[in-house]
C-alpha positions as CSV (number, residue, x, y, z in Angstrom):
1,X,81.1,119.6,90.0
2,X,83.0,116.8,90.0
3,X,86.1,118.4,88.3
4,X,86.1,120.6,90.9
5,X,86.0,118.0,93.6
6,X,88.8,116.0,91.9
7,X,90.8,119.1,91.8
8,X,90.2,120.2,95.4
9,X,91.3,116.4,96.8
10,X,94.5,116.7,94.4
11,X,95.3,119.9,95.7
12,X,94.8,118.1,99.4
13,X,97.1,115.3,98.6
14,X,99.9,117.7,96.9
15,X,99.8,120.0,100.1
16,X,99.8,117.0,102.5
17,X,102.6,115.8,100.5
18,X,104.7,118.6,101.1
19,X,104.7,118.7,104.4
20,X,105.3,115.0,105.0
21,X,108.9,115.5,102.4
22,X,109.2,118.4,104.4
23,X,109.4,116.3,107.5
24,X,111.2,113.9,106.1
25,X,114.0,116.0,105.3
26,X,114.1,118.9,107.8
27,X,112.6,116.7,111.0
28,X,114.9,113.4,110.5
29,X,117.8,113.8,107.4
30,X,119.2,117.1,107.4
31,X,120.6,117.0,111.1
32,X,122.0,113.7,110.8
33,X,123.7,114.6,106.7
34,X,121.6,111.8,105.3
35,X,120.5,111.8,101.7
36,X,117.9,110.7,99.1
37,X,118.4,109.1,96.2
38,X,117.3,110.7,92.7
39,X,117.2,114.7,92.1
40,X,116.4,114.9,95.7
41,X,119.7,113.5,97.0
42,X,121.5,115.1,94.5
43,X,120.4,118.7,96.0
44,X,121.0,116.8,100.3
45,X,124.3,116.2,98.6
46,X,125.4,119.6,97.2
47,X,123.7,121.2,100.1
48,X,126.3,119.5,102.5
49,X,129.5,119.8,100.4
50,X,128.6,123.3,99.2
51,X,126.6,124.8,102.2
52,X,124.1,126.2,99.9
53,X,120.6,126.3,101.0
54,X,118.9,123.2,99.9
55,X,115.4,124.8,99.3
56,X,117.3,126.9,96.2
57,X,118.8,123.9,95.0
58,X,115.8,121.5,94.8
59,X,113.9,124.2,93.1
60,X,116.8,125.2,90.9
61,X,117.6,121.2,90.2
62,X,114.3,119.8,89.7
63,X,112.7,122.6,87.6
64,X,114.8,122.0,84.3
65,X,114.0,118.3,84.4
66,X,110.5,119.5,84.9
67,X,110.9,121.6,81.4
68,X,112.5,119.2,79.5
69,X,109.9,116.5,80.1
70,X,106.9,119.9,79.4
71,X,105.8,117.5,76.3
72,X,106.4,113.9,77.5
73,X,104.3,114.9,80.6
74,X,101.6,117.3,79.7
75,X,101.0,121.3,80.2
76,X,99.1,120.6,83.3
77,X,101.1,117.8,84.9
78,X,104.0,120.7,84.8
79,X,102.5,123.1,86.2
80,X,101.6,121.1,89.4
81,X,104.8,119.9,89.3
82,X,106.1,123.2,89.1
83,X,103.8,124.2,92.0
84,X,104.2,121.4,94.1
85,X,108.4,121.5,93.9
86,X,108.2,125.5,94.4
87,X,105.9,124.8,97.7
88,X,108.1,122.1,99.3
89,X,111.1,124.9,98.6
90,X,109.1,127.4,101.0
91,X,108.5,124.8,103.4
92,X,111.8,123.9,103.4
93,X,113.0,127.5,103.7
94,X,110.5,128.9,106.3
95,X,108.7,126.2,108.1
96,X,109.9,124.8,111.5
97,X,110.2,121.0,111.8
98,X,111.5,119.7,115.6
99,X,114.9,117.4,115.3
100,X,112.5,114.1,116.4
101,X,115.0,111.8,117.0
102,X,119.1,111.2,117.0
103,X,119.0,106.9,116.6
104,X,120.4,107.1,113.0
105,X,118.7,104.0,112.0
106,X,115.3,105.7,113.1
107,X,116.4,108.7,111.2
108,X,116.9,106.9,108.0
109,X,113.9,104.8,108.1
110,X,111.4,107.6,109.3
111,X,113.0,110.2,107.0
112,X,113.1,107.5,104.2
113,X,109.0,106.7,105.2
114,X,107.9,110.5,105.0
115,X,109.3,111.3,102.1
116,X,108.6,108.7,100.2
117,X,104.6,109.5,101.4
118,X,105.5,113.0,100.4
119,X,106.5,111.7,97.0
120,X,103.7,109.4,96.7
121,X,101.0,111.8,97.6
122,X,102.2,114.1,95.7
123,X,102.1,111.8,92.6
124,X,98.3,110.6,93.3
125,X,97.6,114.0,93.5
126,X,99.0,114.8,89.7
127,X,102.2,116.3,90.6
128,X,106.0,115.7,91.2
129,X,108.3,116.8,94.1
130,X,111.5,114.4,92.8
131,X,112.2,114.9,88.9
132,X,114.4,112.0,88.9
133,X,112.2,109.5,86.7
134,X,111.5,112.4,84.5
135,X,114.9,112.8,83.8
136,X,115.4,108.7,83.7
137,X,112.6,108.7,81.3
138,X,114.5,111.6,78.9
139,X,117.5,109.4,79.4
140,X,115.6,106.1,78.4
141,X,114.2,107.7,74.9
142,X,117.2,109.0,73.5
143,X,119.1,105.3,74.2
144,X,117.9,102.3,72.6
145,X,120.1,99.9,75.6
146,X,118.5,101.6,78.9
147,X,115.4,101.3,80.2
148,X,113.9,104.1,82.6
149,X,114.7,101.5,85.7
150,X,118.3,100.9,84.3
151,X,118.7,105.1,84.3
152,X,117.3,105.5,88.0
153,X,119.8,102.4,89.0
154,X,122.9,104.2,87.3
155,X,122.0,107.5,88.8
156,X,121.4,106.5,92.3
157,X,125.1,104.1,92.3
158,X,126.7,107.2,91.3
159,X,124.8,109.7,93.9
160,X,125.6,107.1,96.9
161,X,129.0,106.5,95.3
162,X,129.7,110.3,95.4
163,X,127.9,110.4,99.4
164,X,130.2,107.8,100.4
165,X,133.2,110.1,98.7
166,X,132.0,113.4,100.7
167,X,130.1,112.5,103.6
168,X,131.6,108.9,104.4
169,X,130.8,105.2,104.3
170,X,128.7,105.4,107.2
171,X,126.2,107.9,106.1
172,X,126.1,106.1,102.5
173,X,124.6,103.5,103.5
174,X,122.3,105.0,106.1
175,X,121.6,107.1,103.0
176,X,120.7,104.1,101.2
177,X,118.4,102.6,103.7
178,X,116.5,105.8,103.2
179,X,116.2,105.6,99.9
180,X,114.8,102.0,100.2
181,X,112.4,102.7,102.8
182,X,111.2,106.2,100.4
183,X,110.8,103.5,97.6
184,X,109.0,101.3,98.8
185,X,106.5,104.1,100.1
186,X,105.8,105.3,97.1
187,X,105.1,101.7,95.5
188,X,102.8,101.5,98.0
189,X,101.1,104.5,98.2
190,X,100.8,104.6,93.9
191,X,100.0,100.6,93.9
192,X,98.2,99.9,97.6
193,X,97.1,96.9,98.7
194,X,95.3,96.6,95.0
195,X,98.6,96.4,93.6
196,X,97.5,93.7,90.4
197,X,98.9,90.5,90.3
198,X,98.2,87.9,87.3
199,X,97.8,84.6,87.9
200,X,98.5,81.3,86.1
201,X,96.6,78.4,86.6
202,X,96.7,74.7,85.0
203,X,95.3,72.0,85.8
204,X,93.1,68.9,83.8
205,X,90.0,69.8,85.9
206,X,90.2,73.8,84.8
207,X,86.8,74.3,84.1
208,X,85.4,73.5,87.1
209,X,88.1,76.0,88.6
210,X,86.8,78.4,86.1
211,X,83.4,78.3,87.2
212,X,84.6,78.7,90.9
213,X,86.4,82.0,90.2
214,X,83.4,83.0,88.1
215,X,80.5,82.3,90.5
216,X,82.4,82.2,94.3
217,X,85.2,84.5,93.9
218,X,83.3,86.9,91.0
219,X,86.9,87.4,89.3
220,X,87.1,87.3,85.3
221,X,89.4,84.5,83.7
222,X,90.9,84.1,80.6
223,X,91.1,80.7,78.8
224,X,94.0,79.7,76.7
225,X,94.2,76.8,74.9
226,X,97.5,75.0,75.5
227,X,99.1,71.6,75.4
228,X,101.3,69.8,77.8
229,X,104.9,69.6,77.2
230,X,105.7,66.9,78.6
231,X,102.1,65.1,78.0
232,X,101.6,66.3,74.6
233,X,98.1,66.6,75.7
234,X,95.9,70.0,74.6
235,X,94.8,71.4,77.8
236,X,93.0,75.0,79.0
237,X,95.1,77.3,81.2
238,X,93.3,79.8,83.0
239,X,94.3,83.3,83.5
240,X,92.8,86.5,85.7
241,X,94.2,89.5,87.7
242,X,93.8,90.3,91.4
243,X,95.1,92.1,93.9
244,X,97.5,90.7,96.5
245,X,95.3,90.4,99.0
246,X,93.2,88.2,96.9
247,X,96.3,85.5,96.0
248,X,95.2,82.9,99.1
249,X,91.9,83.0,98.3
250,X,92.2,81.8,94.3
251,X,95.0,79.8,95.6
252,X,92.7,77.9,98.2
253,X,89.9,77.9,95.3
254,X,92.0,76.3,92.6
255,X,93.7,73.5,95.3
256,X,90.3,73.0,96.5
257,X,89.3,71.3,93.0
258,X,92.2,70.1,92.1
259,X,95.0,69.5,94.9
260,X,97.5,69.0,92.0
261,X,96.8,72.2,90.2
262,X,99.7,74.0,89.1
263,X,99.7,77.8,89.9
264,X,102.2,80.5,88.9
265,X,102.0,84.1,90.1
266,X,103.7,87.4,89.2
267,X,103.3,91.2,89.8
268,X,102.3,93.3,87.2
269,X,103.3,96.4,86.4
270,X,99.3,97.4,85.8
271,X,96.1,96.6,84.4
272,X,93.2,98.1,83.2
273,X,89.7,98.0,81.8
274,X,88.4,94.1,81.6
275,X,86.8,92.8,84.4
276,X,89.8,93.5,86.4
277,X,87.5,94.4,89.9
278,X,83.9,92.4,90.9
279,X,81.7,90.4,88.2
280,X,78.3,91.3,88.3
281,X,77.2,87.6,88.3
282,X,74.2,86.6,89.1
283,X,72.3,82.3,89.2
């Protein structure tokens, strides 16, 4: 039963995820000859120079990235994939979006937002409608000097380098704005607010700061034994994961023992398992 609900709310979030890329692109890019980055703005870009229709040329773009990646991804993960990129096609081919708005910088930012929810919906939902870090990530294993960010980077200066070529300097870096807004949709639609974040704290009076994360703020720490480099003296630093909303708070805790405590924070990229959520703690 279970399985079955899990697989009915994935097929919700994949649907819903076409029709908000759908939006994006027919409802706020197409009429204006913005683009995407990644696979996406590859096939916005060839369906401006070329004229061809850009449902065939998502579909036709996206689906050999899609089978080269059939084993670095999974059997299932490709078919939704396959699904979810041949739905958005039909969208794009036979549903009606209105042309919402003509203010370009609305136009990049909206279209940007709804297909980077598309995107991101898509991808909590199992599936892919952008093969562009599949292809990043077939790029990445085969050299030993780029990493799947460095691919993504590379591909996107030459697809806005070729959009500035064809369609103008202008609708580059509209086209560019989009893609920043999609991005950061997806991060937070994949991350959310619990996006994990690890912070570092050290401080001579770290026990007592230990037992107020433990017992007020229920977190987990991790204690590493250290030494001062400046000091020479051996000293505890204390580590534990939170989300962003919970920086102030362990923050506050920390300076409330120890005003001089010295605390260094950093995203991660993710975290699992541990005591990463609530302590069951109990005096």
């Amino acid at each position: 039963m279970k399985k079955l609900i899990h697989a009915m709310l994935d097929f919700v979030l994949i649907v819903l995820g076409i029709f908000s890329a759908g939006l994006g692109l027919k409802g706020f890019l197409l009429s204006s000859h913005f683009i995407d980055g990644g696979v996406t703005g590859v096939s916005m870009l060839l369906a401006n120079v070329l004229g061809w229709p850009l449902s065939i040329l998502i579909l036709v773009i996206n689906l050999p990235f899609i089978a080269l990646g059939y084993r670095q991804i999974g059997r299932a993960f490709a078919i939704r994939s396959t699904l979810a990129i041949a739905g958005l096609a039909v969208v794009l081919a036979f549903v009606k979006y209105p042309d919402v708005t003509p203010d370009k910088l609305l136009t990049a930012v909206f279209g940007g937002f709804f297909i980077g929810a598309g995107i991101g919906l898509a991808i909590r939902g199992g599936a892919v409608l952008d093969g562009t870090e599949i292809a990043a990530l077939l790029i990445s294993k085969s050299s030993h000097l780029l990493k799947v960010g460095d691919v993504i980077l590379l591909m996107n200066i030459f697809i806005f380098s070729a959009a500035a070529f064809f369609l103008g300097i202008e609708s580059a870096l509209y086209s560019m704005l989009t893609y920043f807004a999609a991005s950061k949709t997806i991060d937070f639609l994949i991350n959310g607010v619990e996006e994990y974040t690890a912070v570092i704290i050290m401080s001579e009076r770290s026990e007592e700061i230990r037992q107020v994360i433990l017992r007020e703020l229920e977190r987990g720490v991790t204690v590493y034994k250290g030494r001062g480099g400046m000091t020479d003296e051996e000293q505890d630093i204390l580590f534990c994961v939170v989300t962003r909303l919970e920086i102030g708070r362990i923050k506050k805790a920390a300076h409330g023992v120890d005003a001089d405590a010295f605390i260094v924070v950093h995203p991660l990229a993710d975290a699992q398992g541990g005591t990463i959520r609530k302590l069951a703690l109990h005096s």
